[in-house]
N, C-alpha and C positions, 0 to 999 in steps of 0.2 A: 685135784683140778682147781684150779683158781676160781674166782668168783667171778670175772669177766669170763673166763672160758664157762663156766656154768650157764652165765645169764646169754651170751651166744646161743650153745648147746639146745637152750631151756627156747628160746625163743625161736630157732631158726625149726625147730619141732613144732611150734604153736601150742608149745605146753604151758599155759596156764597158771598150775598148781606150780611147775617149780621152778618157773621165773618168780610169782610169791616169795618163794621160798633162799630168793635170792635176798628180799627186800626183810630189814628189820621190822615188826611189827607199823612205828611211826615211821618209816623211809619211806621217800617221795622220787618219783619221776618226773624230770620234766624237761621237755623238748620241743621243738621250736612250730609242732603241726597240731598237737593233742593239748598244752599247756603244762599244767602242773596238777599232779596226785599224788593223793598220799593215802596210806592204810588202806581202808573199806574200798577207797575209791580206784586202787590198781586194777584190780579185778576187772570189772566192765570198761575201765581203757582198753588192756590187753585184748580180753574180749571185740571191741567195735573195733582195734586194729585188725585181728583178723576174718572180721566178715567184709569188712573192707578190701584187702588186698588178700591175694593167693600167692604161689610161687616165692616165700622170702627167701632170700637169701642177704643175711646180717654178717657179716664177716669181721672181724678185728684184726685191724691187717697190723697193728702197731699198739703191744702193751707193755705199758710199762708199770710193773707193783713193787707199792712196800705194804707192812703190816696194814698201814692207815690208812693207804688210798690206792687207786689207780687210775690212769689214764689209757684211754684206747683211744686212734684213729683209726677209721674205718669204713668200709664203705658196703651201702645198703642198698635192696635193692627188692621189687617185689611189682606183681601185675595189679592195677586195681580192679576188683570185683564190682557186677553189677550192679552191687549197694551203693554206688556211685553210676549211675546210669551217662551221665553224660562223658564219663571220661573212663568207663569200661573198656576191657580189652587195655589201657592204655600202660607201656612200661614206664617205670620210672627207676632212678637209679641215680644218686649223690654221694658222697662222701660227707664226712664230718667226724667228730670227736663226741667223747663222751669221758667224764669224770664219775669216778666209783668211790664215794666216802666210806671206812668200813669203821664199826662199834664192835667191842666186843659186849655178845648177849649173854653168854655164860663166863666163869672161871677157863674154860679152856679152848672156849672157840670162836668164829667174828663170823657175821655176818656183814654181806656190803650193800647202799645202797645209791643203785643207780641215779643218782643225784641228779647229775646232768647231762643233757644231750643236744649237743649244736650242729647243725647242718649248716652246707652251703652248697651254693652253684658250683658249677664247673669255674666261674668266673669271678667266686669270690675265697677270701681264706678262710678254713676251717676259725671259730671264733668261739671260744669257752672262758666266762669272767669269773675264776671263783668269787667271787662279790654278788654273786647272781644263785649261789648253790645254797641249799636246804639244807642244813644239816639237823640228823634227831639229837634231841636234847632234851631235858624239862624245865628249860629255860621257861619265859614269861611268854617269848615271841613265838614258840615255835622252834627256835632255831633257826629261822632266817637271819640272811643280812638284808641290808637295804639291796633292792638289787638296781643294776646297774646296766644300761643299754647298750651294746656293741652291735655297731653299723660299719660292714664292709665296702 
């Protein structure tokens, strides 16, 4: 199974442990409602997304992979929970893209990680800058680039 179909699989379960397990030790998430995580810090993202919303439904309606990366369009969708009392009961549901950077961790296998995630309206274009994505490294920065604002 591929690493986008995992990180689906793994998420539309509310499993935790193997969306993780998606993510390189230092790979980072990040998207346009939660911000940006990385390592320690995935964990209780994943976590508040789902005491937040019930019912997801994450679909990849559109992958495309090489070794090194992948790209999904896709479209998501989920009710939000009480934990948000004013807009409980409330569905939601957007499309967007997401870019997948993958490293290999050992001699014989890659893991990927979910780098980037960009939403939009119904009435705007899906908008992903790699200029904008995390990549792990042990570089000085991080592995950042500068990143860079895209406004629909």
């Amino acid at each position: 199974m591929s690493i986008v179909r995992e990180f689906e699989t793994a998420f539309n379960r509310q499993d935790v442990d193997a969306l993780l397990a998606c993510f390189t030790p230092d790979g980072s998430y990040v998207d346009m409602f939660f911000g940006a995580h990385a390592g320690p810090a995935l964990r209780p993202m994943f976590e508040r997304m789902f005491r937040e919303g019930r019912d997801y439904a994450w679909v990849m309606d559109t992958v495309i992979e090489t070794p090194a990366a992948a790209a999904a369009e896709w479209t998501f969708g989920y009710v939000v929970t009480d934990a948000i009392p004013r807009s409980a009961g409330r569905r939601v549901r957007f499309r967007g893209m997401s870019v997948f950077a993958s490293r290999a961790t050992s001699s014989t296998s890659t893991r990927a990680s979910p780098c980037c995630s960009s939403a939009s309206s119904r009435s705007r274009s899906p908008v992903s800058s790699p200029a904008a994505l995390r990549f792990p490294t042990s570089s000085g920065n991080g592995g950042r680039r500068p990143p860079q604002a895209a406004r629909g």
